[in-house]
N, C-alpha and C positions, 0 to 999 in steps of 0.2 A: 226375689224368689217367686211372689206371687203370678207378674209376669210371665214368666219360664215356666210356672204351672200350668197357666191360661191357655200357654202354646201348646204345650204337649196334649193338654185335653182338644185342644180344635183340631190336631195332629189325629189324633185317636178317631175321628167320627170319621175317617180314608183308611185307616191303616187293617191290617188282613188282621181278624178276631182270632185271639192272642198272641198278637205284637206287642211286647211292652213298650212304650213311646216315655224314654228315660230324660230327667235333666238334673240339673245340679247346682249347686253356684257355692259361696263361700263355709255357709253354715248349716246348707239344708240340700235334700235332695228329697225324689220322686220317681214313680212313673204310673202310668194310665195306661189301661189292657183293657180292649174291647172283649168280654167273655162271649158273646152272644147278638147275634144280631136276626132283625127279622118284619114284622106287621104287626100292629096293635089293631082292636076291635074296629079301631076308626081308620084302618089305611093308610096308616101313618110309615114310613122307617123306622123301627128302633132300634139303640141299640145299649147293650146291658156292658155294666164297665166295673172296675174294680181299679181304684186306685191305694198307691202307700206314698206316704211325706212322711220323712224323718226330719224334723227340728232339733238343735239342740243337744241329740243322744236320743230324742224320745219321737217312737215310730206310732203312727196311726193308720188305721186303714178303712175306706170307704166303700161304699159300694152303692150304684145306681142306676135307672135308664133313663137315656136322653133320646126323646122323639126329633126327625126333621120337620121345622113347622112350614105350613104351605109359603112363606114367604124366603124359603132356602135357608133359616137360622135354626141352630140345633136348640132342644130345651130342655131341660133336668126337668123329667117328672116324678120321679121317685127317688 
């Protein structure tokens, strides 16, 4: 599962802002939606995401923005 999460979120920092980018596997599912994207103070790309994982029966949902850092890798800063 964890995996299959990992993809769909690196999946999301390409995909048109709100695509949800779905996956699934035996006992859990997901997906990550780019809400927003744009420039932080510092020049940076960001972009603002909302994600859900269901485990179990039981749903959570997140939400935060990941800057592109100058070496081309994306970074949760919020």
């Amino acid at each position: 599962a964890q995996r299959k999460h990992e993809s769909a979120q690196v999946s999301a920092t390409t995909a048109k802002v709100g695509e949800k980018i779905t996956w699934h596997d035996s006992d859990s599912a997901g997906y990550v939606m780019t809400t927003k994207e744009g420039t932080n103070a510092n020049g940076l790309s960001c972009r603002e995401f909302q994600q859900e994982i269901t485990v179990g029966g039981k749903t959570e949902q997140a939400y935060g923005t990941a800057c592109l850092q100058a070496d081309g890798a994306w970074k949760i800063v919020t």
